[in-house]
C-alpha positions in Angstrom: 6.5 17.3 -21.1 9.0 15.7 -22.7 10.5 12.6 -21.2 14.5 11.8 -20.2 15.6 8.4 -21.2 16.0 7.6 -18.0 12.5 8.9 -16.6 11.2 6.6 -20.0 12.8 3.1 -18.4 11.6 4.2 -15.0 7.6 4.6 -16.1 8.2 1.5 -18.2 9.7 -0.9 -15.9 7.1 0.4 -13.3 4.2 -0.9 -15.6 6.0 -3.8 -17.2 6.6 -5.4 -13.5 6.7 -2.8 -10.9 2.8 -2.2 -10.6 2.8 -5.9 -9.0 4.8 -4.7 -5.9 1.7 -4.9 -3.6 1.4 -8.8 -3.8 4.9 -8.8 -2.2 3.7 -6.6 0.7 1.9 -9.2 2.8 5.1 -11.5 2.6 7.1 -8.3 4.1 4.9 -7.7 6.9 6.5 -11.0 8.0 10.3 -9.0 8.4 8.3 -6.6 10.4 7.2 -2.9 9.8 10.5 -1.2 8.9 11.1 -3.6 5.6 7.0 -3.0 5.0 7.6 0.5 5.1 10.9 0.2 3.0 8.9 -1.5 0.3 5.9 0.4 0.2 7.7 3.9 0.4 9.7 2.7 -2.6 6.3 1.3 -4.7 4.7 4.8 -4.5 7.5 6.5 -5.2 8.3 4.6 -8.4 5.0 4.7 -8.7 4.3 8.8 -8.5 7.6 8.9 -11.1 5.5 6.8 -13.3 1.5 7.7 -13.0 1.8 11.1 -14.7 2.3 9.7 -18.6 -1.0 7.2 -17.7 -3.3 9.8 -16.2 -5.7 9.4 -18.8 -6.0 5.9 -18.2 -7.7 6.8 -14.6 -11.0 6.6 -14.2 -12.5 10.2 -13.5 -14.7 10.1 -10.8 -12.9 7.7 -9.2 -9.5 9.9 -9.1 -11.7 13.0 -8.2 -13.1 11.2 -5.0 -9.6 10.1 -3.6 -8.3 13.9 -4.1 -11.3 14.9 -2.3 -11.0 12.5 0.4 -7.1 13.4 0.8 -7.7 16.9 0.6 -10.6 16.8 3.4 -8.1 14.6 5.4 -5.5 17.4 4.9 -7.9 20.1 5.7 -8.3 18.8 9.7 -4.8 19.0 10.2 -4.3 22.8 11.0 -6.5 22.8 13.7 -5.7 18.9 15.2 -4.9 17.9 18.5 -1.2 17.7 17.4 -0.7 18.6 14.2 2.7 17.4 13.3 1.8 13.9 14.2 -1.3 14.3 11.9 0.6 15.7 8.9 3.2 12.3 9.1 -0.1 10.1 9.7 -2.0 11.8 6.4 2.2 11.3 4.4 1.3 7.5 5.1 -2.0 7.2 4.5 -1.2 8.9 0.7 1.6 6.7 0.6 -0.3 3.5 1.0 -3.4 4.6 -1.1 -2.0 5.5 -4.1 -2.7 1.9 -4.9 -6.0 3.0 -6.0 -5.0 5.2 -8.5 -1.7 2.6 -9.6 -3.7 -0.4 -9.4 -5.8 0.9 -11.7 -3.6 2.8 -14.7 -1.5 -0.7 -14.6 -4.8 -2.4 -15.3 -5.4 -0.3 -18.0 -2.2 -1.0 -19.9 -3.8 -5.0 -21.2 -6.3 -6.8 -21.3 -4.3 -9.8 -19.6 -2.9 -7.3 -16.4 -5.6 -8.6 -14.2 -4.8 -12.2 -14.6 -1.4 -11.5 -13.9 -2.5 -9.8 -10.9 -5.0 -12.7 -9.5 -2.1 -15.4 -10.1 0.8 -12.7 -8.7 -1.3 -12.5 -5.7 -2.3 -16.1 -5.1 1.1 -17.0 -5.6 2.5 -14.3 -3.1 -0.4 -15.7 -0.6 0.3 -18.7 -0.8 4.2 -18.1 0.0 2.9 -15.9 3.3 0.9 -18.8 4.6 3.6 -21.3 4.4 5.6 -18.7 6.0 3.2 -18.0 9.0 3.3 -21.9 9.7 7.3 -22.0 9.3 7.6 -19.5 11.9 5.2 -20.9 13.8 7.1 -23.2 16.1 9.6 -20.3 16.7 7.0 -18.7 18.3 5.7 -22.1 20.1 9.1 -22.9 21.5 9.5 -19.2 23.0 12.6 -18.5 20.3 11.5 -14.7 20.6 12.3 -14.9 24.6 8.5 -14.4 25.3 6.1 -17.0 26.5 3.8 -18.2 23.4 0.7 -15.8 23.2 -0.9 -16.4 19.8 -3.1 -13.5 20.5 -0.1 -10.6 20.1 2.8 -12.6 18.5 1.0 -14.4 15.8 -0.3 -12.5 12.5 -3.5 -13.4 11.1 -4.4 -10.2 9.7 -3.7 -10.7 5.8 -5.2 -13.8 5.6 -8.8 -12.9 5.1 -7.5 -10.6 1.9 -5.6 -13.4 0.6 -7.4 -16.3 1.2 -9.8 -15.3 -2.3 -6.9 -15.0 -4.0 -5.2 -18.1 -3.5 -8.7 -19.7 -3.9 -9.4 -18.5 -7.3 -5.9 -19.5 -9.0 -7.4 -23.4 -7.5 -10.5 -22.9 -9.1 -9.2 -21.6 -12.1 -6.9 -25.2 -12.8 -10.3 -26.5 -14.8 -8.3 -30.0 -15.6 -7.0 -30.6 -12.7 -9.0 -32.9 -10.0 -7.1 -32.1 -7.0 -8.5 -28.6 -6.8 -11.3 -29.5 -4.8 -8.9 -31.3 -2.5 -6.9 -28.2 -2.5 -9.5 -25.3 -1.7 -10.6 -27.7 1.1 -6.7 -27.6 2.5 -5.6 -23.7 1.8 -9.2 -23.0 3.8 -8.5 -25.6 6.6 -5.0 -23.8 6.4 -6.1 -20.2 6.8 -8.9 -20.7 9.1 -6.3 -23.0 11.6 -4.1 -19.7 11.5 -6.8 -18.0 12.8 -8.3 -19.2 15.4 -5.1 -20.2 16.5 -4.0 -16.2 16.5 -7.6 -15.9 18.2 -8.6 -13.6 15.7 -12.4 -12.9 15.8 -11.6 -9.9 13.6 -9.9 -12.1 10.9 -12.9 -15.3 11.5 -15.3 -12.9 10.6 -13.8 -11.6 7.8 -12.7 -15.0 6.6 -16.4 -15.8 6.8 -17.4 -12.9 4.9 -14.7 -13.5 2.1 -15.4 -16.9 1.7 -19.1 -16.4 1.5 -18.9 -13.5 -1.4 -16.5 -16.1 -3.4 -18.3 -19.0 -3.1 -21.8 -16.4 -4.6 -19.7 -14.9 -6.8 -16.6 -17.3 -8.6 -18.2 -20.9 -7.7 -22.2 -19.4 -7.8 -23.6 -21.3 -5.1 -27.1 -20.7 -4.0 -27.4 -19.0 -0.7 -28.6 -21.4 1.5 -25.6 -23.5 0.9 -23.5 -20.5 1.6 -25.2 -20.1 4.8 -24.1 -23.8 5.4 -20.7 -23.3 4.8 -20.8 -20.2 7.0 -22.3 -21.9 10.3 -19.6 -25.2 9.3 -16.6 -22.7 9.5 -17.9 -20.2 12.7 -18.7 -23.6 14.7 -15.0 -24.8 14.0 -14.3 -21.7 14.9 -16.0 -21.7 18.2 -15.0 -24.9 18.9 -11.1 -24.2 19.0 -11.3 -20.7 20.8 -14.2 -20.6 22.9 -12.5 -18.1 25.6 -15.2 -15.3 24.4 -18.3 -17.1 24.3 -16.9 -18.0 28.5 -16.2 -14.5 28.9 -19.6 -13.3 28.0 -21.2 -16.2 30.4 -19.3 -14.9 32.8 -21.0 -11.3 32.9 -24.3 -12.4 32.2 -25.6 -8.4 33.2 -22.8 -7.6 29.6 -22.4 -10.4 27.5 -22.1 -8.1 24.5 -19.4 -6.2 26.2 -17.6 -9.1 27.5 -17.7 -11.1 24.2 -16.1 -8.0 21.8 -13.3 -7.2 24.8 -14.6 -3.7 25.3 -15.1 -2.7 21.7 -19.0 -1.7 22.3 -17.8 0.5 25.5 -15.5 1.8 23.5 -18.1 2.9 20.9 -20.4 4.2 23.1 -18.5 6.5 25.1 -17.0 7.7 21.7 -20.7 8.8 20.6 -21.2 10.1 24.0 -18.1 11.9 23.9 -17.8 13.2 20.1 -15.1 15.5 19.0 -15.2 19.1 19.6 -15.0 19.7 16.1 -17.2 17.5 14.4 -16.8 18.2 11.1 -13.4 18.1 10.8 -12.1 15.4 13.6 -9.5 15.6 15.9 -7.2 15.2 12.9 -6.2 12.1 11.0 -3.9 9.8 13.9 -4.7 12.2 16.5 -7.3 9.9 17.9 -5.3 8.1 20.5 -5.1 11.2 22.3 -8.8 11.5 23.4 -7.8 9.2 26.6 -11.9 10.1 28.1 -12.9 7.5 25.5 -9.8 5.0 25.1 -10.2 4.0 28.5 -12.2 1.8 29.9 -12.6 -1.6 32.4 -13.5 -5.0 32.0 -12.9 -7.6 34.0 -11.8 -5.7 36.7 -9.1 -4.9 34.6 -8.3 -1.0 33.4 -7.4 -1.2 29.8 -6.1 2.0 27.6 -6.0 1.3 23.7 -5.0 3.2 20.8 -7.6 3.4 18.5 -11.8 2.3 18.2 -11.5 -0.5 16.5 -13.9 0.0 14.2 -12.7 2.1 10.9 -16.3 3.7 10.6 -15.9 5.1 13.9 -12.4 5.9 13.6 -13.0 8.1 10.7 -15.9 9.4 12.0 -13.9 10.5 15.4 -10.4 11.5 13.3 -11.5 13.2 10.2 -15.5 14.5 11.1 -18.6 13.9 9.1 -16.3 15.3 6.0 -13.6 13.0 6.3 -16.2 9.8 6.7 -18.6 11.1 4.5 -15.3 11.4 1.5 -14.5 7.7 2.9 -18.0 6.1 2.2 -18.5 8.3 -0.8 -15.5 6.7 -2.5 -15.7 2.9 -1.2 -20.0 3.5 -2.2 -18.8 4.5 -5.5 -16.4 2.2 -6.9 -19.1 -1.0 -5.4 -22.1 0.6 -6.8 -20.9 1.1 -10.3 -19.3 -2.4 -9.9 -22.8 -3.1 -8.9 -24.5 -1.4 -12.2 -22.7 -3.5 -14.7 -21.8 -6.8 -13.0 -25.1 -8.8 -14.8 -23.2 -7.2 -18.4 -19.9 -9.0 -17.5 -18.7 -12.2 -19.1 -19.0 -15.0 -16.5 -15.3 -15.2 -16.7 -14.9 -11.6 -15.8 -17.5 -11.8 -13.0 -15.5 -14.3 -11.5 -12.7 -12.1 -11.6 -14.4 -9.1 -10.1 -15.8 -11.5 -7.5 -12.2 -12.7 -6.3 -11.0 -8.8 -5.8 -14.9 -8.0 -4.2 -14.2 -10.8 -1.8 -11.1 -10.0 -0.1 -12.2 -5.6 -0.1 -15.3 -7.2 1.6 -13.0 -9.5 4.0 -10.9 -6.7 4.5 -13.6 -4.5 5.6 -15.2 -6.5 8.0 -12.6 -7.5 9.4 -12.1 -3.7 9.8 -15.2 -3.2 11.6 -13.8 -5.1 14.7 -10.3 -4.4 14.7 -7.7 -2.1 12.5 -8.2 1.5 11.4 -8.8 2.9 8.5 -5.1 4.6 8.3 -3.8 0.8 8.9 -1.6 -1.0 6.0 -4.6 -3.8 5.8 -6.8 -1.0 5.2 -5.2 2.3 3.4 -3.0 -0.3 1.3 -5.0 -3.6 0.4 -8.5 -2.1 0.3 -7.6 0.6 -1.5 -5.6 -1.7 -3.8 -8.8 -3.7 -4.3 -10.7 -0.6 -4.8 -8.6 -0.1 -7.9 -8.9 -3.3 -9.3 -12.7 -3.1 -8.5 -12.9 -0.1 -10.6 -11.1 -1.5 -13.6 -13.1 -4.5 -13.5 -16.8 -2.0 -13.5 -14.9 -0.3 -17.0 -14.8 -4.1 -18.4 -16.7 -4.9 -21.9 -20.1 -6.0 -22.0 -20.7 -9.7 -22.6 -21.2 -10.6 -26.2 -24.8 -12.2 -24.7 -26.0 -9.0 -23.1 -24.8 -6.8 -26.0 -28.7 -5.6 -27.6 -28.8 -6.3 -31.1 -29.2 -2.8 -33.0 -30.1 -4.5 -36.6 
């Protein structure tokens, strides 16, 4: 198909600087949904105008796994609870996950994309974090008109993704002997967000993000990892110790008490399962199955919107199929990362292990709070997937390379 000047600058400007839109995405989530949405509609837009002339730089199986996961997705919607509202949930979900299959053509296009991307992103993370903290005291001083509660107005979410990020860029400044000094702040930084926002969700996948970069980009031995992990949950603890007192308060269901309902909510969902349980109730149908969204604590009747748990979501939403597509792809794209990471250059280890950390971060994290159709999830994991699969297509060390002679 031949190309219209115009259609030429598009794809061209969309791989020249375009691809890098995603790093900006995090920052918008600070304007709110709408100017997310504006920005993210736009990126895979310009993106779809653009992917067709680099379809051969996509990696096969990876490519053939997404279209299976977004066709079995599609295929639940005839027969969902509502299927209008599941159609306009599976539009967003393709919207936000094409950053698979961008993420990693742009890669493609030179070998110097993926720094561009690491520093992009580190750069773009570190602009969020400052910009959490500057609106911080409008939030303190009740400028929205509502009384301070970090655990609803505050917005911790993004920073167990970015934190790797902004981590490696510091590491990567060899000469310079503040970087130590530096990790040590943007850490104290992000985890002070945190538990400030009373984010369990985000502590835990701070933890889990920080633990895979120290293994993987500074290659500390585990039981100094281990250290670091108890250091930074005790801090944790220390500042927001409301659900360690809510589990000694129900001594007959600490467990309960301590995760605010999210293991009654799991167990009426597998004692409740979908009629169809294949297929799901349909993608974003599952705030309709009320029998299992409800339940008490506290004496208190709550109603929520989703599990809280992305296996289970998926699992509930989409069937065995659509959960079975979702592991199938994430397995994939780690397990061949897996295959050749002892082959990779030390320097290209270290870059894998920045994206591994925050997909990791991002999906524990995920395993406690948002869904799988969420922007943290269908957007940044999916992003990382890409750049995961890039980095398992990466050249062989000249060290590991047998000598044929």
């Amino acid at each position: 198909m031949k190309l219209t000047p115009f259609h030429y600058k598009i794809q061209e400007a969309f791989f020249r600087q375009g691809w890098l839109l995603p790093a900006v995405l995090p920052l918008t989530q600070i304007g709110g949904r709408a100017l997310f949405n504006v920005v993210a509609g736009s990126y895979a837009l310009w993106g779809l105008l653009s992917l067709w002339s680099r379809r051969k730089q996509l990696d096969r199986m990876t490519a053939l796994l997404y279209l299976l996961l977004l066709s079995v997705f599609l295929l639940g919607i005839p027969g969902a609870v509502e299927p209008a509202g599941a159609l306009r949930t599976w539009g967003m979900f393709l919207m936000q996950s094409l950053t698979l299959l961008l993420m990693q053509a742009a890669l493609q296009e030179s070998s110097t994309q993926l720094d561009r991307l690491l520093n992009v992103m580190a750069l773009l993370g570190g602009i969020t974090l400052a910009g959490l903290y500057v609106l911080l005291p409008y939030y303190v001083l009740g400028g929205s008109g509502q009384p301070f509660d970090p655990s609803t107005q505050l917005q911790e979410d993004n920073l167990p993704f970015l934190l790797p990020f902004m981590l490696g860029w510091i590491w990567r400044q060899q000469q310079a002997r503040w970087r130590y000094g530096a990790m040590v702040g943007v850490i104290a930084a992000s985890l002070g967000y945190v538990v400030l926002a009373e984010g369990r969700a985000a502590l835990l996948g701070l933890c889990v993000g920080l633990a895979v970069f120290c293994w993987t980009v500074l290659g500390w031995r585990l039981r100094w990892i281990a250290l670091l992990m108890i250091l930074v949950l005790a801090m944790g603890i220390v500042a927001n110790t409301g659900p360690f007192r809510k589990a000694e308060m129900d001594p007959e269901h600490p467990l309960d008490a301590f995760t605010t309902g999210r293991t009654i909510l799991w167990r009426q969902a597998l004692a409740h399962p979908p009629a169809r349980l294949w297929l799901g109730v349909g993608i974003g149908n599952g705030f309709r199955a009320t029998q299992v969204l409800n339940f008490e604590i506290d004496s208190n009747q709550i109603q929520v919107k989703h599990l809280h748990n992305f296996l289970m979501d998926a699992w509930y939403e989409t069937g065995l199929l659509g959960l079975g597509a979702l592991l199938a792809l994430i397995g994939t794209v780690l397990g061949r990362l897996a295959w050749v990471w002892q082959r990779l250059s030390a320097g290209d280890r270290q870059r894998a292990g920045v994206v591994l950390a925050a997909a990791l971060a991002i999906m524990t994290a995920g395993l406690l709070s948002f869904s799988y159709t969420s922007r943290y999830f269908a957007c940044y994991l999916f992003a990382c997937l890409g750049g995961l699969s890039y980095c398992a297509t990466l050249p062989a060390a000249a060290d590991t390379i047998p000598d044929r002679r």
